[in-house]
C-alpha positions as CSV (number, residue, x, y, z in Angstrom):
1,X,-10.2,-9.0,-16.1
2,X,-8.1,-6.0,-15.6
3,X,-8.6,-3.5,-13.0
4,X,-6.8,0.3,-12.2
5,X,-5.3,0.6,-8.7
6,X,-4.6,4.5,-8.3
7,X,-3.2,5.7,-5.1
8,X,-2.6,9.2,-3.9
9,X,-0.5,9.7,-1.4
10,X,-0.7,11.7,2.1
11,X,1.9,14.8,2.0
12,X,5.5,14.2,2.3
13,X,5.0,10.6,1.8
14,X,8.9,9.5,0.9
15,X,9.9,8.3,4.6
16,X,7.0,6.4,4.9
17,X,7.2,5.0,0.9
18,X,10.8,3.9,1.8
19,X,9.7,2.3,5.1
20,X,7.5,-0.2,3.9
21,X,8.8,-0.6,0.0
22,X,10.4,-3.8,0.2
23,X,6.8,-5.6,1.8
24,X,4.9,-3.3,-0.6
25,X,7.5,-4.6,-3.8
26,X,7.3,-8.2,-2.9
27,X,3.6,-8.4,-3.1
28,X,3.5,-7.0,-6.6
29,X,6.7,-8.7,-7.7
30,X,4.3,-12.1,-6.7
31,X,1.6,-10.8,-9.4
32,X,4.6,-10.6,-12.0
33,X,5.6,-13.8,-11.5
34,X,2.4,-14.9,-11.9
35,X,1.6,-12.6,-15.0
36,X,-0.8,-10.7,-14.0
37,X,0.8,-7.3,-14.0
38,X,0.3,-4.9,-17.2
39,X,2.2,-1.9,-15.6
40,X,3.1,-0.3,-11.9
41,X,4.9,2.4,-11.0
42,X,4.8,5.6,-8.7
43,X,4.0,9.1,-10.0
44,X,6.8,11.6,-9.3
45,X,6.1,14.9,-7.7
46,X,8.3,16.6,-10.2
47,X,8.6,16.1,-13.7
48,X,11.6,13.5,-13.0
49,X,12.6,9.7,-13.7
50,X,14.3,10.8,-10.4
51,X,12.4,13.0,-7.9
52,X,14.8,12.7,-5.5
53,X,13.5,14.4,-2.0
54,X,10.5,15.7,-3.8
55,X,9.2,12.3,-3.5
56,X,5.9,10.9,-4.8
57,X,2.0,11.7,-5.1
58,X,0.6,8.3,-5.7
59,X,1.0,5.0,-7.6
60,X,-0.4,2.7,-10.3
61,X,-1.1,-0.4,-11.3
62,X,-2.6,-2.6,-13.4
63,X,-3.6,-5.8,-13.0
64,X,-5.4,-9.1,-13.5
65,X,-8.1,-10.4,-10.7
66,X,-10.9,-12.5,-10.8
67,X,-13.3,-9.7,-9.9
68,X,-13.7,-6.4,-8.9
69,X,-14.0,-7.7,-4.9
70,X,-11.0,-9.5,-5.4
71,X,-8.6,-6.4,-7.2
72,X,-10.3,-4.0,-3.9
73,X,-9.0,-6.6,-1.3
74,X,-5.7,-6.8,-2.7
75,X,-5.5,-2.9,-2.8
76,X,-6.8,-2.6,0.9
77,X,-4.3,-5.7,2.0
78,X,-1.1,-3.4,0.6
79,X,1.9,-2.3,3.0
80,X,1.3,1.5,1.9
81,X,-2.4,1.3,3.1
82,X,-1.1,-0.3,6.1
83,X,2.1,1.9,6.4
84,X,-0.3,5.5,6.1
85,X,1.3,6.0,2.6
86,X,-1.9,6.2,0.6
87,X,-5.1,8.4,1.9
88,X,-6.6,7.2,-1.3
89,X,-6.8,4.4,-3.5
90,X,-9.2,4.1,-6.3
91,X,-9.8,0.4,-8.0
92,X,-11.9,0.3,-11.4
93,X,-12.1,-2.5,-13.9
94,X,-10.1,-1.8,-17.1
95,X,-10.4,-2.7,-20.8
96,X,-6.8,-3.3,-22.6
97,X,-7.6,-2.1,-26.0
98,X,-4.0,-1.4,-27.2
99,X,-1.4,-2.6,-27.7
């Protein structure tokens, strides 16, 4: 099944984002190779492809687990938990209607 990961971020989360963004990219490049990624991406603080210093307020992603347990685990085991990027992360199962 599908399930939301949605992270917020702590305040002035950039230096800490760039930190541990190469562990936190490998670990969801592994569920692309595998298939199991719909989308993922960061949501800027301005309205920018390019944010630049204003950084980022959280992140998404969407992807295939077995179960909800599984999709929580995953979310708890990333380097932005880890690294104090995220002082939230919300993971709810999804239905892909469209496309």
């Amino acid at each position: 099944m599908w399930y939301i990961i949605y992270a917020e971020d702590v305040d002035n989360s950039l230096a800490l984002r760039l930190k541990a963004r190469p562990a936190h990219l490998e670990r969801i490049s592994a569920l692309v190779d595998e298939g199991r990624i719909l989308v993922a991406g960061p949501t800027p603080a301005i309205d920018s492809e390019d944010p630049a210093e204003a950084g980022f307020t959280g992140s998404l992603i969407i992807a295939q687990f077995e179960s909800l347990g599984d999709a929580k685990a995953w979310a708890d085991a990333d380097p932005y938990v880890s690294g104090g990027v995220f002082k939230s992360v919300t993971v709810k199962p999804y239905k892909r209607v469209l496309p």
